[in-house]
C-alpha positions as CSV (number, residue, x, y, z in Angstrom):
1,X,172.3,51.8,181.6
2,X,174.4,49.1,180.1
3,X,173.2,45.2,180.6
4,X,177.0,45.0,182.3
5,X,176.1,47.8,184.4
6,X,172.6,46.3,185.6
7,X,174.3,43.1,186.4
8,X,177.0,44.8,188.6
9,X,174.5,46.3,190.3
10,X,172.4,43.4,191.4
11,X,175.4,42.0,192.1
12,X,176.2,45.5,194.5
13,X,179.8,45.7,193.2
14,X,181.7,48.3,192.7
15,X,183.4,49.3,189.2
16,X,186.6,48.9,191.3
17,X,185.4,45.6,192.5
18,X,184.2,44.6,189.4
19,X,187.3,45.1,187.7
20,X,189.5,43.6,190.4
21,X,187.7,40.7,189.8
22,X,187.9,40.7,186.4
23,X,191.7,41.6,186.6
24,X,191.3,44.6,184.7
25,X,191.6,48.0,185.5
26,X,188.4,50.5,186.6
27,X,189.4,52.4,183.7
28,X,189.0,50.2,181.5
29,X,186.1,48.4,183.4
30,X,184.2,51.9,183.4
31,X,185.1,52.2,179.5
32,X,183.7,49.0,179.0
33,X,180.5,49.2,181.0
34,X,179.4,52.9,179.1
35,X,180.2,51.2,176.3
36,X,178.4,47.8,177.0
37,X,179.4,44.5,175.2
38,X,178.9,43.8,171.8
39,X,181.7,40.9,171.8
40,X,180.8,36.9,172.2
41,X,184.2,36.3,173.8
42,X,184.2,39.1,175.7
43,X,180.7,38.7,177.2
44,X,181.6,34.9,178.1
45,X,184.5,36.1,179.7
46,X,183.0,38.5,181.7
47,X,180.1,36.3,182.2
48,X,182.6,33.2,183.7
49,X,183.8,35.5,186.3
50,X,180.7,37.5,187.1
51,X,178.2,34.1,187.4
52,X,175.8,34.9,184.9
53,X,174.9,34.0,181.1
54,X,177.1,35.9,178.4
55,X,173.7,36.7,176.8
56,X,172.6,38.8,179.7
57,X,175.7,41.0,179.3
58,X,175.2,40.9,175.0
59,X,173.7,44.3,173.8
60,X,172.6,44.5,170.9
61,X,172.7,47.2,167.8
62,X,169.8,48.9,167.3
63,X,168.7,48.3,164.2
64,X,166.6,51.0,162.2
65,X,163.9,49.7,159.2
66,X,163.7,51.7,156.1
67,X,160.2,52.6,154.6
């Protein structure tokens, strides 16, 4: 589960909601929760219309060490 996805939830919206809200379509809104956000902009865009901080919608790259 996507940080987008977890926040929509707590939020009890739907994707279609979500997306309305957003002014997007679900498609896309789907898309871009399976996905989650890796963006700045995005995330504080998202983040400005879903009330919360754009680093609780950030995911990050995991990152792998070499031995």
């Amino acid at each position: 589960m996507t940080r987008l996805s977890r926040i929509r939830h707590q939020l009890r919206l739907t994707q279609t909601a979500a997306a309305r809200l957003l002014g997007i379509a679900r498609q896309s809104y789907a898309e871009q929760e399976k996905r989650g956000i890796r963006n700045t902009d995005r995330a504080a865009r998202y983040a400005a219309v879903l009330g919360c901080d754009p680093r609780d919608l950030l995911e990050f790259a995991n990152k792998k060490h070499s031995n």
